[in-house]
C-alpha positions in Angstrom: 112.9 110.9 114.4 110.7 109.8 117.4 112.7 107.9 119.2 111.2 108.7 122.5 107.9 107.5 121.6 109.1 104.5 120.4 111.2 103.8 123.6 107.4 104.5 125.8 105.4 102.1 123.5 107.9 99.1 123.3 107.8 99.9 127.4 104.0 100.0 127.5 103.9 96.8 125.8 106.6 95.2 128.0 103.9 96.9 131.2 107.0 98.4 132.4 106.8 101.8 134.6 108.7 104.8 134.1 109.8 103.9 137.8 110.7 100.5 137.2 112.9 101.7 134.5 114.5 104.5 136.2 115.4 102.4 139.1 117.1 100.1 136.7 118.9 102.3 134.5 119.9 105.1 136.9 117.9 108.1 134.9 115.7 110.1 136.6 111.6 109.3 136.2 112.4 113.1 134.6 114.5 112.9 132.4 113.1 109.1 131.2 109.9 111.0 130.7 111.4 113.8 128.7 113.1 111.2 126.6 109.4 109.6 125.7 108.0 113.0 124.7 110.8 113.8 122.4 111.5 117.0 124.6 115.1 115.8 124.6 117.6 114.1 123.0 119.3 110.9 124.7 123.3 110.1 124.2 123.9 106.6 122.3 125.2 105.7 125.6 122.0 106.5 127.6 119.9 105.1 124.2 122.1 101.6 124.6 120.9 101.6 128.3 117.4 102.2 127.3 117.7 99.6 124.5 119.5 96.6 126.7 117.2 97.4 129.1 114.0 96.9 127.2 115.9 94.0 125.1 115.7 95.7 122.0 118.8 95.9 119.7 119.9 99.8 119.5 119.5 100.0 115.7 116.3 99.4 116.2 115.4 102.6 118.3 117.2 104.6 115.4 115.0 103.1 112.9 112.6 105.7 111.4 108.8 104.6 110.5 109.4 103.9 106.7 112.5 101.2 107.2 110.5 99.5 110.0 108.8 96.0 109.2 106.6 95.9 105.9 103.6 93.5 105.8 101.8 92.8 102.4 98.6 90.3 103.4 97.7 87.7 100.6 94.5 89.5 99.6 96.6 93.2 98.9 98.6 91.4 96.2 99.0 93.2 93.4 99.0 90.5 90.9 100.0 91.0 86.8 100.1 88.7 84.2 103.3 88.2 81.4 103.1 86.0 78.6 100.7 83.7 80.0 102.7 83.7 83.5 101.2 84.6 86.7 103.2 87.0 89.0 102.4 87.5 92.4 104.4 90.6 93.4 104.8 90.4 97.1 107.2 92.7 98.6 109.6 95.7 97.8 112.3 97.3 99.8 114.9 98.9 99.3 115.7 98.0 95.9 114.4 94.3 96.5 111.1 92.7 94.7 109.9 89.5 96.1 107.6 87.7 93.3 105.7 84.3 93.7 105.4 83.1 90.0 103.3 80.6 88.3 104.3 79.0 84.8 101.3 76.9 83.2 103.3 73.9 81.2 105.0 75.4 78.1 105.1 79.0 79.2 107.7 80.7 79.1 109.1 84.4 79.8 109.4 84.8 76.0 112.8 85.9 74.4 116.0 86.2 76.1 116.0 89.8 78.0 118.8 91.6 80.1 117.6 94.6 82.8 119.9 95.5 85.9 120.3 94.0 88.8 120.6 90.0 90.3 117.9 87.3 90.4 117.5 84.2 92.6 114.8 82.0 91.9 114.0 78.8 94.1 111.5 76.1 92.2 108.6 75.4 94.6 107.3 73.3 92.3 107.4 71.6 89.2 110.1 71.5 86.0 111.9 74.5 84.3 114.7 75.2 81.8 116.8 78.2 82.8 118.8 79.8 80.4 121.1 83.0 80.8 124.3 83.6 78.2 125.8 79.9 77.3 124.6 78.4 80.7 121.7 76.4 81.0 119.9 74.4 83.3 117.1 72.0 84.4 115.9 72.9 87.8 113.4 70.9 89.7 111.5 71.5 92.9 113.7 73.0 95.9 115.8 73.6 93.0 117.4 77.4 92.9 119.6 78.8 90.9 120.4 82.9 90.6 122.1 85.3 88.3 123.1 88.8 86.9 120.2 89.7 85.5 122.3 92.6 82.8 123.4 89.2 80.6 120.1 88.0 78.7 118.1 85.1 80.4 114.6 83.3 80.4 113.3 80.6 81.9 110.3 78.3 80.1 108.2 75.5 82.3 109.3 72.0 80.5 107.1 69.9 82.8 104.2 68.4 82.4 102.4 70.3 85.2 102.9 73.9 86.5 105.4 75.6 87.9 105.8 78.0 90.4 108.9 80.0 91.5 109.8 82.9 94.1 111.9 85.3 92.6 114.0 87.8 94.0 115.2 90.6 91.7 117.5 93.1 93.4 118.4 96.1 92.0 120.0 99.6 93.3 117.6 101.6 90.6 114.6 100.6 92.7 
C-alpha cells in the first residue's frame, strides 16, 4: 500500500510544505518525510491527523490504486448489441454494471430470463412494458422500477418512439 505517496501528492496539489504541515500537525519535517517515502508506517492516529489536516476523509488514504475512482470516457465504450437493443456498457465495479440501453419501438429483450443478482432501471426516455413473475408494468420517462433479477423478467419498448434506459445489474458473482 502507498500511503505515503499518496499523502505527498494530495499535499503537492494542495502547494503545502512539508514545514507547513509539520508545524501544524506536530510531526517532525522527518518523520513527515519518511511517511511520504513509505520508509515508515504511520499509526491511524497520526494517518487521521495527516488526513484532517489535508481535508481528506481517512478511508481514503487506505484506499489502494484499484478501488480508487474509475473513469470510462464516451468514446471507450464498449458497446454490444441484443436482439435488436443497443447496450451501452458503462461501468463495472465491484460486482456493479452500469448500462445505458436503447430499445428501437417494438424491441424487446426476447423471452422471459432469470440470472443472479438485482436490477434497477430508470426510463430516460420513451414507453416500456416491464414484466418479471405475475407483476407488470408500464413505465414512462423518469419512470424506474427495479427487481430480483433470479425470477424471470423482460422488458419490450411499447411506444411509438425509442426507448432508452440505464440499467444497473448488481451481482456478488461479478
Amino acid at each position: 500500500m502507498e500511503i505515503g505517496s499518496k499523502i505527498r501528492d494530495i499535499r503537492k496539489r494542495k502547494k503545502i510544505t512539508i514545514a507547513q504541515m509539520s508545524e501544524q500537525i506536530g510531526l517532525s519535517k522527518g518523520f513527515i518525510s519518511n511517511i511520504e517515502n513509505d520508509n515508515t508506517s504511520p499509526s491511524l492516529n497520526t494517518l487521521q491527523a495527516i488526513a484532517n489536516f489535508l481535508d481528506v476523509p481517512l478511508p481514503y488514504l487506505l484506499l489502494e490504486k484499484k478501488q480508487h475512482m474509475k473513469v470510462v470516457r464516451k468514446s471507450e465504450r464498449v458497446t454490444t448489441t441484443f436482439n435488436g437493443i443497443k447496450i451501452e456498457h458503462l461501468t463495472t465495479q465491484s460486482g456493479l454494471r452500469m448500462m445505458y440501453v436503447e430499445l428501437p419501438t417494438g424491441a424487446s429483450t426476447g423471452e422471459a430470463i432469470a440470472h443472479e443478482g438485482e436490477e434497477s432501471h430508470v426510463v430516460l426516455k420513451g414507453t416500456v412494458l416491464a414484466e418479471q413473475g405475475e407483476d407488470s408494468v408500464i413505465a414512462k420517462e423518469g419512470d424506474s422500477f427495479s427487481w430480483n433479477a433470479s425470477v424471470p423478467h423482460f422488458v419490450k419498448n411499447i411506444g411509438e418512439d425509442e426507448a432508452v434506459l440505464l440499467i444497473a445489474v448488481y451481482s456478488e458473482d461479478k
